[in-house]
N, C-alpha and C positions, 0 to 999 in steps of 0.2 A: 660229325668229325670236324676237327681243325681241316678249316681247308684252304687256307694261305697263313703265313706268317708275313707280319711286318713290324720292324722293332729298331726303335730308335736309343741312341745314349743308352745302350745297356752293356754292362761289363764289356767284352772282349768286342762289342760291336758299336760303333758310330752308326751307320744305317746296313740294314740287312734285309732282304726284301723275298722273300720266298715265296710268287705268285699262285702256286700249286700244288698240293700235296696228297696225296693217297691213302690208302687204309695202311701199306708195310713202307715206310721210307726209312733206305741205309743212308748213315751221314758218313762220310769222310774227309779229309782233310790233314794236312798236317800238324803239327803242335804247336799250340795256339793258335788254332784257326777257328776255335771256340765253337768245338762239336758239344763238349759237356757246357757251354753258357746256353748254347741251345738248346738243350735239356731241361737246364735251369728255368730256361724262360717259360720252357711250357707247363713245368710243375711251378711256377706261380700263379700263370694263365687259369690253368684249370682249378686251382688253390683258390682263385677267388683273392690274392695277396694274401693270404693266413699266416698270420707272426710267426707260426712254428712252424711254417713252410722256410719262410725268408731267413728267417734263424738261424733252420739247420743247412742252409744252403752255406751262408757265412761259416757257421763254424767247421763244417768240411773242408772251406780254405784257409781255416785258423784265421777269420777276421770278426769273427761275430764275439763280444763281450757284455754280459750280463748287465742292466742296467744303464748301458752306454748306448745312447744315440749314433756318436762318430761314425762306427762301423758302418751304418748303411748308406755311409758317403761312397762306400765299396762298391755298389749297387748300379752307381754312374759310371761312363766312360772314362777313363781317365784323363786320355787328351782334349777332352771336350772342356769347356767352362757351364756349362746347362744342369741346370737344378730343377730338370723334369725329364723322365723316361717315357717308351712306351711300348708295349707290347701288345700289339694285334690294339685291341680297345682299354687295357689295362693302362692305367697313368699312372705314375708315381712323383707327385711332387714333393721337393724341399722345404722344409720351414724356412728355408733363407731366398725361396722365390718369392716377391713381394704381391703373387695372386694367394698364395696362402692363408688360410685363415686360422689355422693353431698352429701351434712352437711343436709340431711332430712332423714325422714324415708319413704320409698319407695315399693309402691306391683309391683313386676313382676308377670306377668299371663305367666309362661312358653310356654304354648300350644297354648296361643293367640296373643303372640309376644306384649303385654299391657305393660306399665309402666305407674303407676301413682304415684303421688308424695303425699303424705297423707298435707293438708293445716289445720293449727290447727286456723286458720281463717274462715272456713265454718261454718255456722251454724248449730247446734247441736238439732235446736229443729223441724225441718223441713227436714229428711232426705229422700235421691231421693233412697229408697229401688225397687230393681226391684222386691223379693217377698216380699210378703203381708204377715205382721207380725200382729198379735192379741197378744198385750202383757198380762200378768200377772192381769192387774190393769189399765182399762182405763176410765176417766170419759172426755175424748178428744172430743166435740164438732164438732172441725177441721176433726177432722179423722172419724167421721160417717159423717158428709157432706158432704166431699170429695168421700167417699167408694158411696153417697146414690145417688150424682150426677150422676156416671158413670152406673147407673142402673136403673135412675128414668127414665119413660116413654119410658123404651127398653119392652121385652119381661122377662128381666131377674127379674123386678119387682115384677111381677107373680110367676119368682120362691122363690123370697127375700119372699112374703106374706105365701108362701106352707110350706117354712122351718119353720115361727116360730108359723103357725097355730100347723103342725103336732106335733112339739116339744112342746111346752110352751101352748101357748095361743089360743086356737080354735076360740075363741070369735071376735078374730083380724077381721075388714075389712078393714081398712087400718092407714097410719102412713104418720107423716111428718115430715121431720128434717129441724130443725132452728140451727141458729148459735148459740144459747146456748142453746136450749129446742129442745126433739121430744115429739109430741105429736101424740097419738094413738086414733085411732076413733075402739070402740068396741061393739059388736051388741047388741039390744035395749040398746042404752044408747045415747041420744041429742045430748051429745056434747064430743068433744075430752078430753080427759086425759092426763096427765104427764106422760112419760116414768115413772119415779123415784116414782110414785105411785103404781107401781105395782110389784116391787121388783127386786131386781139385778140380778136374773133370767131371766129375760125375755130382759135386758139390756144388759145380756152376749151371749144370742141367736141371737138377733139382729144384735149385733155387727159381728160374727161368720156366721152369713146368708149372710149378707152384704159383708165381705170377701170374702165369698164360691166366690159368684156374681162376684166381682173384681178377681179374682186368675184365670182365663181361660186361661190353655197353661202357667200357673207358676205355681211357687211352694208357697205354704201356710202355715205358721209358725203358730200353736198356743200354748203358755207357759199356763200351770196349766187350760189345757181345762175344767175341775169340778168347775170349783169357781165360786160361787153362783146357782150352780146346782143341784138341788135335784137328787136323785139317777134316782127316776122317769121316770125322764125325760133322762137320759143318753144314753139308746139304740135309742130312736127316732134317738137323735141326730146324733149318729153314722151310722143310716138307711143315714140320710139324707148326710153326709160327704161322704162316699163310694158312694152314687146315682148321687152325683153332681163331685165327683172327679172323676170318668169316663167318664160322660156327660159331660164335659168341659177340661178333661184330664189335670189333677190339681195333681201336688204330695204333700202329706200333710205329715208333722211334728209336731206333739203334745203331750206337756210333760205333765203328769200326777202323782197325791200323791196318788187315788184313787182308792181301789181296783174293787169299784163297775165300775170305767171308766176300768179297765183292762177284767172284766168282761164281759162287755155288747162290750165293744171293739173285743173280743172273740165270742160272740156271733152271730153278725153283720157280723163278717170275715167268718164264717163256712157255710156262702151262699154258694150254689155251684158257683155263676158267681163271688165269690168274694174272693175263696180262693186262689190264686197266684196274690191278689193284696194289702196281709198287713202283715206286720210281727211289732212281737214287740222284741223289744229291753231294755233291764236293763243295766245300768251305773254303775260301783262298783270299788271299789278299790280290788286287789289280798291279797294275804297274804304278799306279798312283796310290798305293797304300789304300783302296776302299776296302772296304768287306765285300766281298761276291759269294752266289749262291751257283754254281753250274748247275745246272738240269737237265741230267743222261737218259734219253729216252730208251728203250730196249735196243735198238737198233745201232744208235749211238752207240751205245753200253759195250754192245757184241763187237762192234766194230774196236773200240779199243783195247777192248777186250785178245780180240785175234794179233792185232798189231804189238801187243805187250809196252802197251803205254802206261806211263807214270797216271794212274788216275786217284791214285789213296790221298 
């Protein structure tokens, strides 16, 4: 597992120091306190820097352009003048640093003796992420077929159907995904259904079950884990994230606006089998404009939790 973060001159952060981390960490924060650059930075981390990792990070925020270098000037802080980043052991220097030795921009992996050359030629819409990202907002076809392949007619099926019976939909007996439709077969009812008929709920459970499935022995990125979630349904879900993050030894990342997801997040962790397996984390600027990491132990957590403190 990642088990500290430290990342310098990287997009939304000058220095950011995250001494400790866990198998399930909740990020929060407010807007632009750069929960999704931390995300970013871990699917580079574990990417090994891969062009069509860095690529499609870019073009998600409409900077990345085919051919063009310029773009992964994006890459650095902005306030900063420094034409070298870093994350955990990951380097990324500029062609216009004068340690440079070629006219690109280039990730050294310190500790793995790596060098790769970032190609503004790779494909941006297709990228080789070693973990498994759940972004923000997905109506991606490709990416439930792909996740639904590696799972269909294993054992892990069985568990894809347990996660979104428990959470969402009891009624599920089972589902099929097509290259542009999934369709859901649900009890006493003839014949199959529309995913999209039964609400973006149950399309965000799916999606997030399907992951769990793929993430075995990696780490699992999910951005704005509440959306389209009713509160409801939020501790199941968290049952089922810790049940399957141990069962498959899976580290998860997931950022949240939600107090109710901070809540039941809380709730879920204060198992006894599952209290030294998640810590949460708040994202904020100092009084001085740094980047800070808070670190809510359980205790902490409960405490402001009872008090009905500002903690998102």
């Amino acid at each position: 597992m990642i088990e500290h973060l430290k990342i310098s001159n990287f997009m939304a952060f000058e220095e950011l120091d995250i001494p400790v981390l866990k198998r399930v960490n909740l990020i929060a924060g407010k807007n632009n306190s750069g929960k999704t650059c931390l995300l970013d930075a871990i699917r580079i981390l574990e990417a090994n820097g891969d062009s069509t990792v860095v690529n499609h990070i870019l073009d998600k925020r409409n900077s990345f352009r085919k051919g063009l270098k310029e773009p992964y000037e994006s890459l650095f802080n902005r306030y900063t003048n420094e034409d070298e980043l870093y994350i955990n052991d990951c380097h990324l220097i500029s062609p216009n640093n004068p340690l440079s030795s070629v006219n690109d921009y280039s990730f050294f992996f310190i500790d793995k003796g790596l060098e790769h050359i970032l190609d503004t030629n790779s494909v941006a819409t297709l990228p080789n992420d070693k973990a498994i990202y759940v972004p923000f907002s997905s109506d991606d076809f490709r990416t439930l077929g792909f996740l639904w392949e590696n799972v269909v007619l294993t054992p892990k099926e069985d568990d894809v159907y347990e996660i979104v019976r428990d959470t969402i939909e009891p009624s599920l007996i089972r589902f099929d995904v097509g290259s542009k439709i999934v369709r859901i077969r649900l009890k006493n009812t003839d014949k199959p259904v529309p995913l999209g008929t039964l609400g973006d709920g149950v399309n965000r459970i799916l999606l997030i079950a399907l992951s769990l499935a793929n993430a075995q022995n990696k780490v699992l990125l999910i951005d704005e884990l509440e959306l389209g979630l009713h509160y409801s349904a939020m501790e199941k879900l968290w049952e089922m994230i810790f049940k399957y993050a141990v069962k498959w030894d899976i580290q998860v990342f997931a950022t949240t606006h939600s107090q109710d997801a901070i809540r039941t997040f809380h709730y879920v962790a204060s198992d006894e089998k599952y209290l030294n397996e998640a810590e949460y984390i708040r994202l904020q600027h100092s009084r001085e404009g740094k980047n800070e990491a808070i670190i809510f132990d359980g205790e902490r957590l409960k405490n402001s939790l009872e008090l009905q403190l500002e903690i998102r």
